[in-house]
ZAKEMAR-42797 format. One record per residue (C-alpha): x, y, z; residue number from 1. Coordinates in steps of 0.02 Angstrom, whole numbers. Layout:
REM residues N
((X Y Z) NUM)
...
This chain:
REM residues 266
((-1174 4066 -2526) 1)
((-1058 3927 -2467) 2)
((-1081 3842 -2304) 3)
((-965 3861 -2170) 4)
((-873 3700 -2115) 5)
((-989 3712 -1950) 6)
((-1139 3723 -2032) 7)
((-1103 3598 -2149) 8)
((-1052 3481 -2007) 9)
((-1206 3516 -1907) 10)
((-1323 3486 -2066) 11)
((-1231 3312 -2103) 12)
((-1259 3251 -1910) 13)
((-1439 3274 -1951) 14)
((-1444 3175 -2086) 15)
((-1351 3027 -1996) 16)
((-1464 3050 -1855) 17)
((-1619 3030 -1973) 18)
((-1536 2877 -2040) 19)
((-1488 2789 -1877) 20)
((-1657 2837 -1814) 21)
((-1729 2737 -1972) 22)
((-1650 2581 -1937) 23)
((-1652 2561 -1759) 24)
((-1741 2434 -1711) 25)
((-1745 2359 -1899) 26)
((-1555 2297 -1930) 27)
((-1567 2161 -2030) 28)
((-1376 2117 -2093) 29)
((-1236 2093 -1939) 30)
((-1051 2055 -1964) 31)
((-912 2031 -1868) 32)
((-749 2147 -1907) 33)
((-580 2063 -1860) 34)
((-542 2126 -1689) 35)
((-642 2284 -1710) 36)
((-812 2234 -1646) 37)
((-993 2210 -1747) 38)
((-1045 2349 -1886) 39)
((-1221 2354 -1965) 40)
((-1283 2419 -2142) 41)
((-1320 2570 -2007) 42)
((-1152 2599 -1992) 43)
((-1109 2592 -2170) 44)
((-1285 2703 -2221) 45)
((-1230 2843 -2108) 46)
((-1044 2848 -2142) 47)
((-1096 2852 -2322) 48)
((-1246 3008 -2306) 49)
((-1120 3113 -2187) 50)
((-963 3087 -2310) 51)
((-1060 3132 -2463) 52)
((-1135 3283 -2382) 53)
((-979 3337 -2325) 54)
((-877 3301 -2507) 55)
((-1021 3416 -2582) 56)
((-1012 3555 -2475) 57)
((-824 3539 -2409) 58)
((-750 3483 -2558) 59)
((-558 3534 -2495) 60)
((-573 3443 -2334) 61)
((-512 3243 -2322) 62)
((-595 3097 -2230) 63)
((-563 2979 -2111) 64)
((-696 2866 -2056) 65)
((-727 2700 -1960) 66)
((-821 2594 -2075) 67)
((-716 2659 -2252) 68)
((-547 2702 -2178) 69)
((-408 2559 -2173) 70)
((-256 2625 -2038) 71)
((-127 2543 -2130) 72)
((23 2667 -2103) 73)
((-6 2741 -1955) 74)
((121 2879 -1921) 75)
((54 2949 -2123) 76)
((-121 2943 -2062) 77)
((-90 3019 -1886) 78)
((35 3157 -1958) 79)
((-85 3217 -2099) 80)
((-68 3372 -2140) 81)
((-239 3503 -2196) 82)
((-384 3462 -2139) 83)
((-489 3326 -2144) 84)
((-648 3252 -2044) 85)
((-638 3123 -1925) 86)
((-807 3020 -1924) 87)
((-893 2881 -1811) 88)
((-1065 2853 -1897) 89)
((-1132 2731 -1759) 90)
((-1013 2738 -1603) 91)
((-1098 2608 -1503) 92)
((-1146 2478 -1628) 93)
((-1180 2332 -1496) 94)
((-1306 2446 -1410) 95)
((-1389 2492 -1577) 96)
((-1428 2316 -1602) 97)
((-1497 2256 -1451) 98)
((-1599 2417 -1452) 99)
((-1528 2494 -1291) 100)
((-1540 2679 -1339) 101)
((-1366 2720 -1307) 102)
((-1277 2753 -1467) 103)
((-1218 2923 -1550) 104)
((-1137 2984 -1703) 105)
((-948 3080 -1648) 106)
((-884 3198 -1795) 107)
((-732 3299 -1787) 108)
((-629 3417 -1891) 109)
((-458 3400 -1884) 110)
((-343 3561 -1956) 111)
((-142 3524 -1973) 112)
((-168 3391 -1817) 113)
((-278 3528 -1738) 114)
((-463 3474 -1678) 115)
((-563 3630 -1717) 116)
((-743 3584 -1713) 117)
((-830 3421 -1621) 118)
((-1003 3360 -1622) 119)
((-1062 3220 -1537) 120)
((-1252 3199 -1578) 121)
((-1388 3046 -1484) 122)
((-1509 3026 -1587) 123)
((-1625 2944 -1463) 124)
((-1603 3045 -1325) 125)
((-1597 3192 -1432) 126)
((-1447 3270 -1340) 127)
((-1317 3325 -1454) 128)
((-1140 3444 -1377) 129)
((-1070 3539 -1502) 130)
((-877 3620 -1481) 131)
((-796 3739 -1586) 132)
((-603 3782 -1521) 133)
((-609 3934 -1414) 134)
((-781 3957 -1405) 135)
((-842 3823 -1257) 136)
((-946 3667 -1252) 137)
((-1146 3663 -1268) 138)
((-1269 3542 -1242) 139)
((-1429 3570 -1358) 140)
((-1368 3746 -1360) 141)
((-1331 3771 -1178) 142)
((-1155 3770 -1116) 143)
((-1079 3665 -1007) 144)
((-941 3644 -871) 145)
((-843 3481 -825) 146)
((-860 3456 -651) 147)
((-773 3513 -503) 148)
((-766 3358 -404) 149)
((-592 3331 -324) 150)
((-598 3159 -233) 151)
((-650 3003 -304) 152)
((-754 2957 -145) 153)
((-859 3086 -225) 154)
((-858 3049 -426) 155)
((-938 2963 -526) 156)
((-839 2868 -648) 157)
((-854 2800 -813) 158)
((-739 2672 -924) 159)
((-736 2527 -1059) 160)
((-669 2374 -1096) 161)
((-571 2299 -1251) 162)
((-563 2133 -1268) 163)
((-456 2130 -1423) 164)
((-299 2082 -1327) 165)
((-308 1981 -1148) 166)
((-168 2128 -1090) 167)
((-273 2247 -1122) 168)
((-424 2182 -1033) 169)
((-303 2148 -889) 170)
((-258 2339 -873) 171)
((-442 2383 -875) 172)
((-505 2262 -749) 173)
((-355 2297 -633) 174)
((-386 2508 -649) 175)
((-581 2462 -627) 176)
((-538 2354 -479) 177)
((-446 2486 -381) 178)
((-568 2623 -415) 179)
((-728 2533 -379) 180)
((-676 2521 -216) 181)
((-658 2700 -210) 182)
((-792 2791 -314) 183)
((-982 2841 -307) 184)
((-988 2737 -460) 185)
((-906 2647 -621) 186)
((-1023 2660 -777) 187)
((-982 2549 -937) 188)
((-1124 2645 -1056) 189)
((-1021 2547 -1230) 190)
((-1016 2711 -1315) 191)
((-837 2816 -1298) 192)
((-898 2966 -1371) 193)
((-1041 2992 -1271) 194)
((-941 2950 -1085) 195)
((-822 3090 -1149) 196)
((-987 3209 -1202) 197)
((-1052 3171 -1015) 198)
((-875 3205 -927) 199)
((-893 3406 -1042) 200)
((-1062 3407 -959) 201)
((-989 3359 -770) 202)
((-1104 3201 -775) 203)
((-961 3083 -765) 204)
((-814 3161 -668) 205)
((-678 3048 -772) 206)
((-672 2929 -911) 207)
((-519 2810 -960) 208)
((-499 2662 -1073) 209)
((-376 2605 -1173) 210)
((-358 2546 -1349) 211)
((-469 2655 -1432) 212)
((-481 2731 -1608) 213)
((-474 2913 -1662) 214)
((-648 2919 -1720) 215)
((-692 2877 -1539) 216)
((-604 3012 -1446) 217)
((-558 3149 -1579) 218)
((-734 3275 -1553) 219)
((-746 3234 -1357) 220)
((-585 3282 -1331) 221)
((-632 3448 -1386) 222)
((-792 3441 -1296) 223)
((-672 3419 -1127) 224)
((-577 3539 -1178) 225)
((-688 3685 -1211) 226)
((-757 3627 -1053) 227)
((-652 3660 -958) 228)
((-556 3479 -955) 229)
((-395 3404 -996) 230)
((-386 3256 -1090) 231)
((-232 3139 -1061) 232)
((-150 2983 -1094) 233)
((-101 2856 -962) 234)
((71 2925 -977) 235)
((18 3083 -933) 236)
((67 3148 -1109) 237)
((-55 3285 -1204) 238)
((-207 3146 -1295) 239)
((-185 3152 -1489) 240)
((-336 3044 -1545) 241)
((-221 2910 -1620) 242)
((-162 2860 -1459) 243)
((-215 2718 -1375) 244)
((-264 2777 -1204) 245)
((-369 2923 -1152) 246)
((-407 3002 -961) 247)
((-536 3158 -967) 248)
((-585 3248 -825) 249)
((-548 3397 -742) 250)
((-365 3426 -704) 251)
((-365 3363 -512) 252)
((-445 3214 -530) 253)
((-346 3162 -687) 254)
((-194 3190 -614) 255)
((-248 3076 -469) 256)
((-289 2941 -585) 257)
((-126 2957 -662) 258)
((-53 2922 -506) 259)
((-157 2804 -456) 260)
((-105 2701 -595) 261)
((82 2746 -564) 262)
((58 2629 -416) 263)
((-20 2475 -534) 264)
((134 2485 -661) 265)
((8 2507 -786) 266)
C-alpha cells in the first residue's frame, strides 16, 4: 500500500530528527554561506535523509530545499506549478552549534502555490505541530489556538534579525525599538520556524522579521493558519512564503502592528 503524502512527511521528520539528534553536540565541519548564515554537515545529512525518503515514497512531488536549492529565477521558482516540498533540515543552525537546544526541522507541502500540510518538528524538546489545511493545528497531537491577546501591553512578542543588508537591520531595530517599549516581552529564539510554531500555540502573541526564506515561513504559516491566525506581510498583503516579510498573530494584534509600522515608514 502506498503512503499518503502525510505519512510519508511525518516518517521523513523522524528520520531528520534522528539525524540532527546524532550530531548535536558533535559538528565537526562549519562554513560560512555568502550572506545566508553558517550550515553544518547536519544540515546537509538531514536535507539529504528527508529528500531521499520523500523521492522514494512521493516520487511525483518536486523539492525545494535550503542547503540543495539555488533561487536563481525567482518569479519560476515562486510560481511553480504541482506540488512540491518545501524543506529546512536545520532551521536554526547557529543554535545547533553552540549547543543551545533551540533548533527544528520546518517541512511543507506546497500544491499549485497552495500550502497543504506543515510540520515543524524540535528534536530536543521533542515538541513537534503538525497542520494539514482544514483540519487545525496540533502540538504532539493536541490542538492548539493562537492567542487572544488584543493589546501589546499584554503580549508577548517574538522577532529576528538579518544582518545581510545594514537596511534591513535598520527596519528591525527601529520596529524592535518601538515595541519594547510597549510589550510584556521581545524574544529573539534564532529559529523562524519555531517563533511561528509558538505564535499557532498562543505562546508568542506575534512574530515579524523581514528578509526571510520560504523554507523558513512556508509550514508555520499553515500552523497560524489552522490556528486560527493570519499571516501577513508588512504591507498588509496575504504572506506567500517567497516574500520577504512575515507578521503572524491573531488578526487584532497584526493589524495593530501593521499600523504601528505605518507610522515608522517602514
Amino acid at each position: 500500500m502506498s503512503k499518503s503524502r502525510y505519512q510519508a512527511a511525518l516518517e521523513a521528520v523522524d528520520l531528520g530528527q534522528a539525524c540532527l539528534l546524532g550530531y548535536f553536540g558533535k559538528i565537526h565541519h562549519i562554513e560560512e554561506k555568502e550572506k545566508a548564515g553558517l550550515v553544518s554537515e547536519a544540515d546537509r545529512e538531514s536535507e539529504a535523509i528527508i529528500q531521499g525518503y520523500l523521492a522514494k515514497h512521493c516520487p511525483d512531488v518536486g523539492f525545494l530545499g535550503e542547503e540543495s536549492s539555488f533561487l536563481e529565477n525567482q518569479e519560476l521558482v515562486k510560481n511553480y506549478k504541482g506540488a512540491r516540498w518545501i524543506l529546512d533540515p536545520l532551521d536554526g543552525t547557529t543554535n545547533f552549534i553552540h549547543k543551545f537546544p533551540i533548533f527544528c526541522i520546518s517541512l511543507a507541502l506546497e500544491v499549485d502555490g497552495v500550502i497543504e500540510i506543515g510540520i515543524i518538528d524540535m528534536p530536543v524538546l521533542k515538541q513537534r505541530w503538525t497542520a494539514e489545511r482544514g483540519k487545525g493545528t496540533f502540538c504532539n497531537g493536541q490542538p492548539v489556538k493562537v492567542s487572544e491577546t488584543t493589546e501589546f501591553s499584554k503580549s508577548l512578542l517574538a522577532t529576528g534579525f538579518s544582518a545581510v543588508e545594514p537596511e534591513f537591520m535598520a527596519d528591525q531595530i527601529s520596529i524592535f525599538s518601538e515595541l519594547v517599549k510597549e510589550a510584556r516581552g521581545v524574544r529573539r529564539a534564532g529559529a523562524a520556524a519555531y517563533d511561528m510554531a509558538l505564535v499557532s500555540s498562543g505562546i508568542f502573541d506575534l512574530f515579524w522579521e523581514k528578509e526571510l526564506k520560504p523554507w523558513d515561513t512556508a509550514a508555520g504559516k499553515l500552523l497560524v493558519e489552522e490556528a486560527g491566525g493570519t499571516v501577513r506581510t508588512y504591507r498588509g498583503e496575504v504572506h506567500n512564503p517567497f516574500d520577504k516579510t512575515v507578521v503572524a498573530g491573531n488578526k487584532v494584534l497584526v493589524e495593530k502592528f501593521l499600523e504601528k509600522i505605518k507610522s515608522l515608514k517602514i
